[in-house]
C-alpha positions in Angstrom: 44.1 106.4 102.1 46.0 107.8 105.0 46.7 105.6 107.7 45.3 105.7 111.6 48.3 106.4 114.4 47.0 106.1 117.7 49.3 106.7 121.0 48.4 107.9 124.7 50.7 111.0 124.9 49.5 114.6 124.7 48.9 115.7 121.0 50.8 118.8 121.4 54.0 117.4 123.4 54.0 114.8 120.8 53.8 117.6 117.8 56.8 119.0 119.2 58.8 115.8 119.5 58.2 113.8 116.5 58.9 117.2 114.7 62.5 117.3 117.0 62.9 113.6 116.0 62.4 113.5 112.5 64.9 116.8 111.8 67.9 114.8 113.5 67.2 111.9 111.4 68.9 112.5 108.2 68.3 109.6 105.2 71.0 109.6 102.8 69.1 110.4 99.2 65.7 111.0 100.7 64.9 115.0 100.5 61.7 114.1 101.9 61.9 113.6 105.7 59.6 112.6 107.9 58.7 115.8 109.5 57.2 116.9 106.4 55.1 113.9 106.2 54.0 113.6 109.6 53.3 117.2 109.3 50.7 116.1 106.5 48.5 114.2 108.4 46.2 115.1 111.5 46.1 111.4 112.2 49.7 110.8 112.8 49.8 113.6 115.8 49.2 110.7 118.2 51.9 108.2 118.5 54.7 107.2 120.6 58.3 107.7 119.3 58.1 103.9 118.7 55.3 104.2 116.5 57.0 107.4 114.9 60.3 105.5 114.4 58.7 102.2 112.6 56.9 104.9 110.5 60.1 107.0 109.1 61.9 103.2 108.6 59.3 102.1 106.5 58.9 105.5 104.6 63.0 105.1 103.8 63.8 101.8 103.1 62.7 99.2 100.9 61.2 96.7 103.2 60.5 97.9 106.9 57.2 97.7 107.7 54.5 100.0 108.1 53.1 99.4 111.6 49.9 99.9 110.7 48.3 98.9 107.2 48.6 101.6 104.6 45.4 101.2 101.9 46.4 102.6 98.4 43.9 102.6 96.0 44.6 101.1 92.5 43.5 101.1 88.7 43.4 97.5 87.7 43.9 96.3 84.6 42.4 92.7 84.6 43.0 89.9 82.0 41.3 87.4 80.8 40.0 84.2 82.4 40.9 85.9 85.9 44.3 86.5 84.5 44.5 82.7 85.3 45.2 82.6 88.8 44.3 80.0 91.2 40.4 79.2 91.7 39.1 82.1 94.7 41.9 84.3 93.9 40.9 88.1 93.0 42.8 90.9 92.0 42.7 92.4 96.0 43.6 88.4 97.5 46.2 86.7 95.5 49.7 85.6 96.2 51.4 88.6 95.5 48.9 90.9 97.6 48.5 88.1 100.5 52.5 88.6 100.9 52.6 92.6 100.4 50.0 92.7 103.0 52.4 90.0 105.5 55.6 91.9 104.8 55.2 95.6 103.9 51.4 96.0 105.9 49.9 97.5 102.7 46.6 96.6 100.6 45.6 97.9 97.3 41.5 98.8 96.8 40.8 98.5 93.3 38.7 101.5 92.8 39.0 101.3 88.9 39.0 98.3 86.8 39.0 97.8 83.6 40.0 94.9 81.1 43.2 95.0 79.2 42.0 95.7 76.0 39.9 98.6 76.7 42.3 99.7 79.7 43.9 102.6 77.9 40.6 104.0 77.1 39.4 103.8 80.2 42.5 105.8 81.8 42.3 109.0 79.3 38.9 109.4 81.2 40.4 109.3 84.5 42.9 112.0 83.1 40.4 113.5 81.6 38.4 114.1 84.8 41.0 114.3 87.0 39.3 111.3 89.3 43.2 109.4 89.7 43.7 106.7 92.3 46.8 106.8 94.3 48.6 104.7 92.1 48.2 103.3 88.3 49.9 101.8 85.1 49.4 103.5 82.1 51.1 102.8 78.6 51.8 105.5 76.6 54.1 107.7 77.0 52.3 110.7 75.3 49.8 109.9 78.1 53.1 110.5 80.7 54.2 113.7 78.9 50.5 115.1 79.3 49.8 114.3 83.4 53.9 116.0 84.0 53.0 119.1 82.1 49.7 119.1 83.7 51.3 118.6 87.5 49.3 115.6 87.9 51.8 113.0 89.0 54.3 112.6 92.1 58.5 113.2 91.8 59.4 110.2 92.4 62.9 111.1 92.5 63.8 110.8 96.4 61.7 107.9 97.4 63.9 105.9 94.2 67.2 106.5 96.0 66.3 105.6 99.5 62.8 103.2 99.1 64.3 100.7 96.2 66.5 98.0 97.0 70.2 97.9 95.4 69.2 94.8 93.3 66.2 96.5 91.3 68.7 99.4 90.8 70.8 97.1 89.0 68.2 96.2 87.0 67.4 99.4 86.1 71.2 99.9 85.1 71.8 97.2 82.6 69.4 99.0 80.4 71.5 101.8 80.1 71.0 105.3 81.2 68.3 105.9 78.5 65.3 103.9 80.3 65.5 106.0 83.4 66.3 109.0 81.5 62.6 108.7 79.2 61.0 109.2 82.2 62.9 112.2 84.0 61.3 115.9 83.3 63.6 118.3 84.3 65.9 115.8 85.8 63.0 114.8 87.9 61.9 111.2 88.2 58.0 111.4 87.1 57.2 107.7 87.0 58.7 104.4 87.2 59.2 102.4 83.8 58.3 98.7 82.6 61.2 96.9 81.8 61.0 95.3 78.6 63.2 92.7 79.1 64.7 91.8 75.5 62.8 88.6 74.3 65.2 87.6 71.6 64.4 87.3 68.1 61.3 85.5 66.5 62.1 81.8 66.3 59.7 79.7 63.7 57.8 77.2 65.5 56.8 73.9 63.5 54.9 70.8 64.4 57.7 68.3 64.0 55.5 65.3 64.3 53.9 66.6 61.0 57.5 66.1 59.8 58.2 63.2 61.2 55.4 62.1 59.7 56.4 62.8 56.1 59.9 62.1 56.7 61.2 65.9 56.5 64.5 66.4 58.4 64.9 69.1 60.3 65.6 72.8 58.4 69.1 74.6 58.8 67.8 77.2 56.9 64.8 79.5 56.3 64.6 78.5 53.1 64.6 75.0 53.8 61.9 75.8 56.6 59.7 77.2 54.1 60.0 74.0 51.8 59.1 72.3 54.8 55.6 74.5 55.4 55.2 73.8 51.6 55.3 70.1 51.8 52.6 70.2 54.7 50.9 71.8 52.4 50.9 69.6 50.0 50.2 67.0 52.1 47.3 68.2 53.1 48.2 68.5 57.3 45.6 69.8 59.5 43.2 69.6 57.2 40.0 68.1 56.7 37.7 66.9 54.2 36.1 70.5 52.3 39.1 72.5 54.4 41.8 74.5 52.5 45.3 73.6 54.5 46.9 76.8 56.1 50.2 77.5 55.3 52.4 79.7 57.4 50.1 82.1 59.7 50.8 85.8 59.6 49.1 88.8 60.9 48.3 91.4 58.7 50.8 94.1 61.2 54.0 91.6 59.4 56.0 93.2 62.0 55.5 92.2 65.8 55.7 94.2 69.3 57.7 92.6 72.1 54.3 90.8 73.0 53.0 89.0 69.9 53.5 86.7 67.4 52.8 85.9 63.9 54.7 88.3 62.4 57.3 87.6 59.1 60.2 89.7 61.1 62.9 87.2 60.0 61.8 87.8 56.3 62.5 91.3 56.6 65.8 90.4 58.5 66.9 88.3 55.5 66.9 91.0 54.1 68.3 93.7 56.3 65.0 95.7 56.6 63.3 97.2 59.7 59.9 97.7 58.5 57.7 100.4 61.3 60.7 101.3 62.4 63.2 105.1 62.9 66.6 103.9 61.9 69.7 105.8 60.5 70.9 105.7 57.0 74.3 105.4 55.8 74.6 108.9 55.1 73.7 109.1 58.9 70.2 110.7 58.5 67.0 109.3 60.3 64.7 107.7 58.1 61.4 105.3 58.4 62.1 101.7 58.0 59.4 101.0 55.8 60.5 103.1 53.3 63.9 101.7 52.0 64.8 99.8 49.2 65.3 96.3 51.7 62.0 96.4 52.9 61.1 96.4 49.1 63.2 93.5 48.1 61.7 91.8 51.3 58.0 92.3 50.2 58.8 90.9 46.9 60.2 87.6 48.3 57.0 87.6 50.6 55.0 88.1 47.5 56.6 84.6 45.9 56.0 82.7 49.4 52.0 83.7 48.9 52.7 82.5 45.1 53.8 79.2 46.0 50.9 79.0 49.1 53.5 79.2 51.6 52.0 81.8 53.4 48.3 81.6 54.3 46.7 82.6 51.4 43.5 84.0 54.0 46.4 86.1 56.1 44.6 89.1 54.8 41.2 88.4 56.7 42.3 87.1 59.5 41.7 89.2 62.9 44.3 88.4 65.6 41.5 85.7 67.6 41.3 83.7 64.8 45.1 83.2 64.2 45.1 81.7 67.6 42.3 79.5 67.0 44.1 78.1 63.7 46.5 77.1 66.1 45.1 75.4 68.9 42.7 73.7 66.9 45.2 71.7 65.2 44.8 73.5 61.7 48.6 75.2 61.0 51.6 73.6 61.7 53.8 76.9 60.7 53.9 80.5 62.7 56.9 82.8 63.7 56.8 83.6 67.5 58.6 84.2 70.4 60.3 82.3 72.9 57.3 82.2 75.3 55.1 80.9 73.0 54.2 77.2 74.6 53.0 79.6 77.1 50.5 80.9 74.7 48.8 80.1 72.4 50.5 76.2 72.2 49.7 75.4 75.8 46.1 74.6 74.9 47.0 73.4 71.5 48.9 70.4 73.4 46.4 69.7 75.8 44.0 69.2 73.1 46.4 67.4 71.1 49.3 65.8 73.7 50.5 64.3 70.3 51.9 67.4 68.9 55.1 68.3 69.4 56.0 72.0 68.1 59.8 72.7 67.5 61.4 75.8 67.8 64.3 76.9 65.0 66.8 79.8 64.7 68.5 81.1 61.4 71.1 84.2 62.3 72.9 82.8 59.6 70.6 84.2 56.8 70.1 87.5 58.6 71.8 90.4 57.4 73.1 93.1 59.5 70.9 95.6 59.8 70.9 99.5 60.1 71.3 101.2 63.8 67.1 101.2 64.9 65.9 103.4 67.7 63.5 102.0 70.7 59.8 103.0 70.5 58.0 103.6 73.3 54.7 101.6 72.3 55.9 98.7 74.4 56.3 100.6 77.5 54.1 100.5 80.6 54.4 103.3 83.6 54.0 103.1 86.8 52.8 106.8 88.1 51.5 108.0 91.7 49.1 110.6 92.3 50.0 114.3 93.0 49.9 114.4 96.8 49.5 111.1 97.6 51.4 110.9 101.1 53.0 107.6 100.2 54.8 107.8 97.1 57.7 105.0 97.9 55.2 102.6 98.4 55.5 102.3 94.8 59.3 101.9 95.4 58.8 99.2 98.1 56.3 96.8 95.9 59.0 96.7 93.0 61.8 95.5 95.6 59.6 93.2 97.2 58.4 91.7 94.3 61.2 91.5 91.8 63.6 91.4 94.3 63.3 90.2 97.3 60.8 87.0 96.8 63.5 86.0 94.0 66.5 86.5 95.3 66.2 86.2 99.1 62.6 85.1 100.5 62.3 81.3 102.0 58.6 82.0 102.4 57.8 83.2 98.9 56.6 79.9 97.0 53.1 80.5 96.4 54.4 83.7 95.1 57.0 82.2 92.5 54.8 79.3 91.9 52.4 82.1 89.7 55.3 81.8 86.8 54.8 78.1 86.7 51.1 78.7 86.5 51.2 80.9 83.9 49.7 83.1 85.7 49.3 86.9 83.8 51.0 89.5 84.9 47.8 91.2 85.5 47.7 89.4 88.4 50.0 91.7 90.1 49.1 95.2 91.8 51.2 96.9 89.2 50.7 95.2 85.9 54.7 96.0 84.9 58.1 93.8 85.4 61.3 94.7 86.5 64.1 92.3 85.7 67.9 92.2 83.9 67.6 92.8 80.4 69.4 89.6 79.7 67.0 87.6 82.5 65.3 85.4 80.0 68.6 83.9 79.0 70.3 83.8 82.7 67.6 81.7 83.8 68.2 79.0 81.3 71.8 79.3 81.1 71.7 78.6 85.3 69.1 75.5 84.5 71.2 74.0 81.9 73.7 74.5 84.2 72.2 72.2 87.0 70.5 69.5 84.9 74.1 69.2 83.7 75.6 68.9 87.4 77.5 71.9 86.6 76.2 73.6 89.4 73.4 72.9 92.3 69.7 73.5 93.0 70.2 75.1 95.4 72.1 77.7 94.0 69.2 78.8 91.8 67.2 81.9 92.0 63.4 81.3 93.3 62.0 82.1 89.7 64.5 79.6 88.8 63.9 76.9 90.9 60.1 77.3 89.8 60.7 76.7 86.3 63.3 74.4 87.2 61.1 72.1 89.3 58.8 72.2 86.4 60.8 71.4 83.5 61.9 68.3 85.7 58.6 67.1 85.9 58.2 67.0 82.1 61.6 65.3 81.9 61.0 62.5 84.0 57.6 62.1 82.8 55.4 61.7 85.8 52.0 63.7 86.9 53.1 66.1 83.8 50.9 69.1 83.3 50.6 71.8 80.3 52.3 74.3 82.7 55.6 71.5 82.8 55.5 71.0 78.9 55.3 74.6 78.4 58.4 75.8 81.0 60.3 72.8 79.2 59.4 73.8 75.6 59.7 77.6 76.3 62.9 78.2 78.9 64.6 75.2 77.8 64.1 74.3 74.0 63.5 77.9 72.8 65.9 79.9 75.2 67.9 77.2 74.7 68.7 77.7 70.6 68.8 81.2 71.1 71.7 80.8 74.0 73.6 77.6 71.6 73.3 80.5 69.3 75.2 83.2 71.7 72.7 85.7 71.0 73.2 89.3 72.5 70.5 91.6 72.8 71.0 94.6 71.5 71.0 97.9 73.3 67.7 100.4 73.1 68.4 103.2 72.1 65.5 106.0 72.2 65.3 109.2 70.6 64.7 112.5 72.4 60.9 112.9 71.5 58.4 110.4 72.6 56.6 111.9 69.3 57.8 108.6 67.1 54.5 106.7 66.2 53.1 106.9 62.9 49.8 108.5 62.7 47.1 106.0 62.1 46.3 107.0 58.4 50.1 106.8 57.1 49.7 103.4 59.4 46.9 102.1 57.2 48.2 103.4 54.2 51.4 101.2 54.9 49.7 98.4 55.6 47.5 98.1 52.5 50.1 98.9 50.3 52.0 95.9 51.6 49.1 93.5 51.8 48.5 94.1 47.9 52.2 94.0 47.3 52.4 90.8 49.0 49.5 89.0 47.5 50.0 90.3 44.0 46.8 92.4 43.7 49.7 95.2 43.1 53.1 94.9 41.0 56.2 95.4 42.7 57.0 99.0 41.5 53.3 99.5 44.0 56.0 100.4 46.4 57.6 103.4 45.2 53.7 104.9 44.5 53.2 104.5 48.2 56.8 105.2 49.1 55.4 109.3 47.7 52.1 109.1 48.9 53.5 108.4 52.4 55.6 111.5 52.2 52.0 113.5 51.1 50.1 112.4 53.1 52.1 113.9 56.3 55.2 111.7 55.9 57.1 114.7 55.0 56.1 116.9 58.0 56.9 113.8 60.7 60.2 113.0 59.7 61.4 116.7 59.8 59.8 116.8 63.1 62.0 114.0 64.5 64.8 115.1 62.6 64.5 118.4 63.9 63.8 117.0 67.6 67.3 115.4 67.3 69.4 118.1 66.1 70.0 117.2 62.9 
């Protein structure tokens, strides 16, 4: 939506000198002056050289203000239960847009909106029809290759260097060149990328007042974990009169994204295997994880946990809702999951049940080293702008202000860092991505830790970190405490925590040069079943090497040359 410009000077003296002014002001890394823009726009041919001044600051720098509001309209993706904000907020009046609008002078109109699972869907038809709103998130990167080859997103490239602060550059950095460089066509910037921060490993989360309750002490192992889960099976925990007990929940994908959880991921790392995922051989050749001789021996130790009831002996029917509801209803006391977790699903599990206490435990020690993996791109979310929309760096300006500024130097940004306390979804925000170090997640605790052991001061802390900092004091001294304190405290400092005792060091992305790496859906499903029926016995263990072939039939074959091929081998 272009923006009104009013002034009392003659339109064509004016012409003339915001034309002369704009050629003599020269932005370091910003191709696209000014002049051109004004240029653009009937409406800006009426304004003093005030007016035309606040405009080129706020068009080249990261925060300057727009001296008149700038209206961009947005494809939402909304979440569930309002995406949990505060009662009367909505996705166009909420924190974050309430402080856009006081510091930058812009306001998103959510033209499209759509819910996150069917949001995907719902952009192809925008492609499709070629109905775009100025701005929007889309996540796949197929998706990206298609609107660059058909010219239908904004270079990005200029507004980057002059319209985002140093800070989010840095961000951008400690990922390695290879994040940026997914997303350049030509050497062009085409779109801005989510960055995944690295969540760790999966950590195995069990109800230790169920142990406590039987006496169990605490595993150093995963073996000794899974004795554990068969004892409360045994015992009968969770379980009612008529009710099987559930052993350790799983999804029937066994390996999890960056955003899930019940997946068996440290079974296959026992055993060195990267099931769903391009890795290199010894011999130095690509090949697909799935298909090696560890994710074999891992199936086959899966297949004696579902022997001895270990593993949920239902995993296999289970849909994705229903796992969850296992957990919050008090009925499992087992699950792998990420460090986030007490964020969701055990949140509402403890406020049903403010007697359970769920434990998180690490075991590098019984991983093996595995082969050299590359990235895929299925966890990545893009920010793109619409061909010819006049304001492209406004993109540039809501990443700085959001990730960095309100962290790292706002005093007047607490109802906007209060929203990670809250739990409130990212969803919330006008761009449904995050931009942060790729070590954040540990930082934050590390600095915490730091302070609670008067090794360094409050003050010192980041705005995110005083937020979850403040919280996790409030569970500590056990006053007024909410689900949002437990969960900060169980999450940042009793999961982050292990994994920082532990020195862990996430490892580096690395992405191959085609965004062609997903499976097709067939040799997906093919995969899957023949696991599932490996795993609960319905197939012997020499299964494998029948699908192992029909994998390569059925397409296999042609993929991995593909990819090979793609990457000069």
């Amino acid at each position: 939506m272009r923006a009104e410009k009013s002034g009392k000077n003659n339109r064509y003296k004016m012409i003339f000198l915001v034309s002369i002014m704009a050629g003599l002001i020269v932005t370091a890394g910003c191709s696209k002056t000014s002049e051109d823009k004004v240029k653009g726009s009937k409406t800006q041919s009426r304004m003093t050289q005030e007016d035309s001044e606040q405009w080129e600051k706020a068009q080249t720098t990261p925060y300057d203000r727009y001296p008149e509001t700038v209206t961009y309209t947005l494809a939402q993706m909304s979440g569930a239960n309002n995406s949990n904000m505060p009662q009367g907020a909505t996705y166009e009046d909420n924190a974050y847009t309430r402080y856009l609008k006081e510091m930058l002078n812009i306001q998103n109109e959510n033209t499209y909106m759509e819910s996150e699972d069917r949001y995907n869907e719902f952009v192809n038809v925008l492609i499709k029809d070629r109905t775009l709103p100025d701005v929007m998130v889309i996540s796949d990167k197929n998706t990206l290759d298609e609107m660059v080859e058909n010219d239908l997103v904004e270079d990005l490239t200029d507004v980057y260097n002059c319209c985002t602060s140093d800070k989010i550059k840095e961000m951008y950095d400690s990922y390695g060149a290879e994040l940026l460089d997914s997303v350049r066509y030509d050497g062009r910037l085409m779109a801005m990328p989510e960055t995944v921060i690295d969540h760790g490993p999966c950590l195995l989360w069990l109800r230790k007042d169920w142990m406590e309750q039987l006496g169990l002490e605490e595993p150093e192992s995963l073996e000794d974990a899974f004795n554990i889960i068969e004892e409360f099976q045994k015992n009968r925990m969770g379980a009612e009169d008529g009710e099987n007990p559930i052993g350790l929940v799983c999804d029937t994908s066994l390996v999890g994204t960056t955003s899930s959880s019940y997946s068996v991921d440290p079974v296959f790392q026992e055993f060195g295997a990267n099931p769903q995922r391009w890795q290199r051989s010894e011999d130095g050749r690509i090949v697909y994880g799935s298909l090696t001789e560890e994710t074999k021996d891992a199936l086959q130790y899966l297949n004696k946990l579902y022997e001895r009831g270990i593993l949920d002996q239902n995993f296999a029917l289970r849909a994705s809702n229903n796992l969850r509801d296992l957990v919050v209803n008090g009925k499992c006391g087992a699950f792998f999951g990420l460090w986030w977790t007490p964020n969701n699903p055990l949140m509402e599990e403890h406020e049903k049940n403010p007697e359970s206490d769920w434990e998180p435990y690490y075991f590098p020690a019984d991983m093996k080293t595995a082969s050299e993996t590359y990235a895929s791109f299925r966890d990545n979310k893009y920010v793109v702008v619409r061909k010819g929309y006049e304001h492209p760096e406004i993109v540039m300006k809501i990443l700085s202000v959001l990730f960095d500024y309100t962290r790292y130097e706002a005093d007047d940004a607490e109802e906007v860092n209060s929203y990670f306390a809250l739990n409130v979804d990212p969803t919330a925000r006008p761009l449904v991505i995050n931009v942060d170090y790729n070590e954040a997640t540990y930082k934050v605790t590390e600095d915490m830790q730091k302070v609670i052991a008067g090794k360094m001061q409050e003050e010192e802390l980041s705005a995110i970190e005083k937020s979850y900092y403040s919280a996790c004091m409030n569970y500590l001294k056990g006053k007024n405490v909410t689900g949002e304190d437990w969960a900060a405290y169980k999450s940042r400092i009793s999961a982050v925590g292990v994994l920082v005792e532990a020195h862990y060091q996430p490892p580096g992305k690395i992405y191959l040069e085609t965004s062609d790496l997903e499976v097709p859906q067939m040799l997906q499903t093919l995969e899957r079943d023949a696991f599932i029926q490996i795993i609960m016995g319905r197939q012997p263990l020499s299964y494998f090497d029948e699908f192992v072939q029909e994998w390569y039939a059925q397409g296999g074959t042609q993929l991995l040359q593909n990819i090979r091929d793609n990457c000069d081998e």
